[in-house]
N, C-alpha and C positions, 0 to 999 in steps of 0.2 A: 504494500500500500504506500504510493505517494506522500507521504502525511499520517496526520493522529485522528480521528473522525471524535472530535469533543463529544464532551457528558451527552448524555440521552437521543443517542445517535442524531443530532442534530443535520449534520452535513446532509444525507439523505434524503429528509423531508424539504429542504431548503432545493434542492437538483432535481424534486420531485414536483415542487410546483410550479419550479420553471418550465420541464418540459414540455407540457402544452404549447407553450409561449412561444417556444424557438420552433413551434410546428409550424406555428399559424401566421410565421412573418422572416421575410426574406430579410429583412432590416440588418441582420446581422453580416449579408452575402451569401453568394449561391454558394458560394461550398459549405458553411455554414449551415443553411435551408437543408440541402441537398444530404448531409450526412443527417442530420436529426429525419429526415423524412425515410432515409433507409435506417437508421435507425429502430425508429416505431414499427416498420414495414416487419422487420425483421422478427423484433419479439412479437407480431399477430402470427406472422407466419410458421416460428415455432410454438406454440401454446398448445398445451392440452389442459384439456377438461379435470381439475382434482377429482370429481366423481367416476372418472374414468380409471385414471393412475392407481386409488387407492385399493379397485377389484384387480385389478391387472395382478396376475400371480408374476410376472415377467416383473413387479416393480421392488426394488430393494424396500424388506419390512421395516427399518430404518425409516427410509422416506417414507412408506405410504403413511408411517403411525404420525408421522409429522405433520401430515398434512392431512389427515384425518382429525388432528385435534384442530389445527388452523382453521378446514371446512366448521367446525363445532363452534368455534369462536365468531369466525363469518356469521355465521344463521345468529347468535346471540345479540350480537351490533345490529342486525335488525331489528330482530323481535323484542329486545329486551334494554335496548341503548336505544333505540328509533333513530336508527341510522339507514341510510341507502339503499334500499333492497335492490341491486342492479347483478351484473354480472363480474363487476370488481371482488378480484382477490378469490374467483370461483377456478380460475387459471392458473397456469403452473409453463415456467422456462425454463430448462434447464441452462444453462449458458455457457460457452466455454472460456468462460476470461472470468476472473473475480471479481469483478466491478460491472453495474451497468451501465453507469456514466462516471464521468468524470470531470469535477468541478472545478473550475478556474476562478478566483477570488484575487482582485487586483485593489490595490492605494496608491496615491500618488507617494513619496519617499516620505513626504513629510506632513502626513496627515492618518489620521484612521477612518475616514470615511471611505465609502467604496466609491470605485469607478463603474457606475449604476448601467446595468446593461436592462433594458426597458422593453417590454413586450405587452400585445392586445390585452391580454387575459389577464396576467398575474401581474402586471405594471412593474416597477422598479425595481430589479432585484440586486444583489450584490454579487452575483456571478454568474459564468454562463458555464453551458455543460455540452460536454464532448460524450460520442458512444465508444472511439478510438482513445486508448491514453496518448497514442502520437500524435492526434489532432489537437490533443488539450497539451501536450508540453511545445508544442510550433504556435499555440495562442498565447503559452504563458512567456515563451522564446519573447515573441513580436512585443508582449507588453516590458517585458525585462528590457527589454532592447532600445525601449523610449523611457525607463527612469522609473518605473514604477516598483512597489512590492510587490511580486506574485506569491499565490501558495494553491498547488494543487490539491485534491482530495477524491480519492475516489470512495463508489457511492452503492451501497448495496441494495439499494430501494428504488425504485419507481414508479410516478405515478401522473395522469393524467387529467386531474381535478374531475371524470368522471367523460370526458370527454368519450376517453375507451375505454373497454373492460380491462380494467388492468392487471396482470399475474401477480402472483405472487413468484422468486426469481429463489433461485439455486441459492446467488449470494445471500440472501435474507437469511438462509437458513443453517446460517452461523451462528445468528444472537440465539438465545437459550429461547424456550415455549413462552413467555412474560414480553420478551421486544417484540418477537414476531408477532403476538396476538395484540400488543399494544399498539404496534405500527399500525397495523390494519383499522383499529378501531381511530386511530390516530387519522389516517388518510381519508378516510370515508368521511370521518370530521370537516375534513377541508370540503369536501363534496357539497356536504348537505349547507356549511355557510362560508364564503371566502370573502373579502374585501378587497379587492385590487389597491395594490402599492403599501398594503398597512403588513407587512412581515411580522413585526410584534401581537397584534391584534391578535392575525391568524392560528399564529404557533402555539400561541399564550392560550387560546381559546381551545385549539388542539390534543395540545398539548393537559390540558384539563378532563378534557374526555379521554385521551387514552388512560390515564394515570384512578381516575374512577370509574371507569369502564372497567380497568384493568382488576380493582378492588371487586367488584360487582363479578364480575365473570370466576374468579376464585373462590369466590364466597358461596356464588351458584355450585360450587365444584368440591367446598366441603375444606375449601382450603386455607387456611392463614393468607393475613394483608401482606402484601408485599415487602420484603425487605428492605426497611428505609434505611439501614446505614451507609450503603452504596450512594443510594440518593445523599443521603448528609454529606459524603465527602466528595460528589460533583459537586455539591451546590456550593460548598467550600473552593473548590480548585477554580469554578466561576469566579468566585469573589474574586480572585487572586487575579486571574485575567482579567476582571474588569477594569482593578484596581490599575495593573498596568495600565488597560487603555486611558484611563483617566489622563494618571502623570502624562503619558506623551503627547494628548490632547492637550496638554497644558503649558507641553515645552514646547508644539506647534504652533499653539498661538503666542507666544512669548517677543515676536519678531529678530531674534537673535540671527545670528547669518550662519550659511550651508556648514562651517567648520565646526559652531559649537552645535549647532542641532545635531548633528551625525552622534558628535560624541558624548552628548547628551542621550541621543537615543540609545546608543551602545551602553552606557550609565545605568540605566532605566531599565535595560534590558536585563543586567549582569544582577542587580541590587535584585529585580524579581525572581532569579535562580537562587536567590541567598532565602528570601521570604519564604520560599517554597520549602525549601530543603528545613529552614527551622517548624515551618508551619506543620511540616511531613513529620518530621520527629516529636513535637508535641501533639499533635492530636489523632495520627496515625504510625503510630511507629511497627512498621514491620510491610503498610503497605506503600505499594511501590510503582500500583498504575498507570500514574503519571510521567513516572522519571523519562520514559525516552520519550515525549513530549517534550518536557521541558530540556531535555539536553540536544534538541536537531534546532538547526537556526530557526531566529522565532522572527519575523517580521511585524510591522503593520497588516498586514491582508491576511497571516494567521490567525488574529483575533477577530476577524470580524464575526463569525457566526455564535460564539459564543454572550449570552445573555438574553437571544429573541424570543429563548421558549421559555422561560421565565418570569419574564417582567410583569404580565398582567393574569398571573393564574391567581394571585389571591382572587381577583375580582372575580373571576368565574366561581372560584371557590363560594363567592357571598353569594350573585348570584343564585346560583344551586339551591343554596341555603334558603332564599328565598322563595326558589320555586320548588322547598318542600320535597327536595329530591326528584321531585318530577323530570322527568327528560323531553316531554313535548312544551312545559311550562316553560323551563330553562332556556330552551331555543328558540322559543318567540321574544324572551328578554332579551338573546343578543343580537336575536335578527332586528329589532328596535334601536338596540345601540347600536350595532352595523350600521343602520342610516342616517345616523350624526354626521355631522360634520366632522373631520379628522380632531382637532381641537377641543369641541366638545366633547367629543367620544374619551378621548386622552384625562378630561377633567373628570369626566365620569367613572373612570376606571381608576382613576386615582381614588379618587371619593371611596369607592369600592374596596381596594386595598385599604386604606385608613379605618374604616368600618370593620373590615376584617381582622385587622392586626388587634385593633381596640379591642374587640371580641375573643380573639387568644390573648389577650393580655389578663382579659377579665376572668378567665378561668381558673381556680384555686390550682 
């Protein structure tokens, strides 16, 4: 793998609602168009049916049990999440490469925002995605080449906001039974409500449902809440990258010149390998996760995916809370805040989190 794919498989969902986008628009160049279009062409053209695969005696019982529980999980996001009853995730690719795309994430040298590559459907994103890794390192080539940070990523998920039936792929079926059933409940989210250009919104909203879907689906199953210590030391290793981004958004805008910025960022860079390593030994000593993240060169355009699926889950959290558990009550609150104004939405959701936090505060 090109890279580290951050906490809560983020990269994948993020290369997942692009690819619609790079479908339905040449904007990027025909060769561009032209690969994403063989691309898709290619995962319809291999897909079979999971209802198929799993009688097939010819199918490794490995597989089929995996995708026999996946199918079980599938049917529950409908009937029991009211999620998408379409043809998504009823599919199966096997692939012969480890990745199905592969994502390109660019900054200018001296900034942390992205270099926003813009499509019909899913609006503004902060990267674009190759089916080839040599089509994405000759795009990450071309952006190195004029000054920018690049950082590649490849992507073991796929998805086409419902566009197509989308499979579920070989590569997925690396994460343990909890990512892959969460992803699914995760993507079908994006389905049933998306907001073009808003990435935090969607993820954050997404990202909500897979994680109480994921609770609901185990609990149907007789089984303990998910293990949150994992979660507690992403959400931790987040902090730590935000925290980076912060300072260098802070020494970017400072107006100092090319000599002390470089060696500032080099500064900034080295002082969070220091953070890490004490942070690692007091509150996780023994694990080790993260170390080859943080030991491969870290850019500006590294950090960009981390924080999008976080930021606004308390609110959905209240939300919820609100609608009483319900799941068709819940999705007409956000489909209501989806049609805010970007701004108001933002104040809204903030409000949200504060009411939320308040609420775990108050609890003995």
């Amino acid at each position: 793998m090109p890279g580290f794919v951050p906490p809560r498989k983020c990269i994948p969902r993020l290369i997942a609602i692009a690819a619609m986008g790079f479908l339905l628009c040449a904007c990027g160049g025909l060769r561009y168009y032209a690969q994403a279009v063989h691309g898709q062409g290619e995962l319809i053209a291999h897909r079979r049916a999971v209802s198929e695969l799993v009688h097939d005696p010819a199918t490794d019982p490995q597989l089929a049990a995996r995708l026999r529980q996946a199918r079980q999980a599938r049917r529950f996001a409908s009937q029991r999440l009211a999620l998408p009853d379409n043809r998504s995730y009823t599919g199966y690719v096997a692939l012969d490469r480890p990745y199905v795309v592969w994502n390109v994430f660019a900054t200018p040298r001296y900034s942390v925002q992205a270099v926003p590559q813009c499509f019909p459907v899913s609006g503004c994103v902060a990267y674009r995605g190759w089916f080839a890794e040599a089509d994405a390192k000759a795009d990450a080539a071309r952006l190195r080449a004029r000054g920018d940070d690049v950082w590649i990523g490849g992507v073991p998920a796929y998805s086409t906001l419902g566009w197509f039936a989308d499979p579920i792929l070989s590569s997925m079926l690396r994460w343990d039974d909890d990512e892959l059933d969460g992803t699914i409940f995760h993507e079908l989210a994006h389905q049933l409500i998306y907001v073009k250009g808003d990435t935090a919104f969607n993820e954050s909203f997404a990202s909500f449902v897979q994680s109480e879907g994921l609770r609901e689906w185990r609990q149907s199953r007789g089984l303990p809440p998910p293990d949150e210590r994992a979660r507690a030391m992403d959400e931790g290793f987040t902090r730590l990258v935000l925290d980076l981004r912060t300072r260098l958004a802070t020494l970017y805008a400072s107006g100092a010149d090319a000599a002390a910025m470089e060696a500032g960022k080099q500064g900034e860079i080295a002082a969070f390998r220091v953070r890490y390593a004490q942070w690692r030994e007091r509150d996780w000593p023994g694990e080790h996760r993260y170390d080859a993240w943080v030991s491969q060169p870290i850019n500006n355009a590294r950090l960009l995916p981390f924080g999008l699926y976080e930021r606004w889950t308390p609110a959905f959290a209240a939300l919820f809370r609100q609608a009483e558990g319900q799941w068709p009550a819940f999705y007409a609150s956000v489909r209501k805040l989806a049609r805010e104004p970007k701004a108001q939405r933002e104040r809204t959701l903030q409000a949200l989190c504060d009411s939320q936090q308040a609420d775990a505060l108050a609890v003995p």
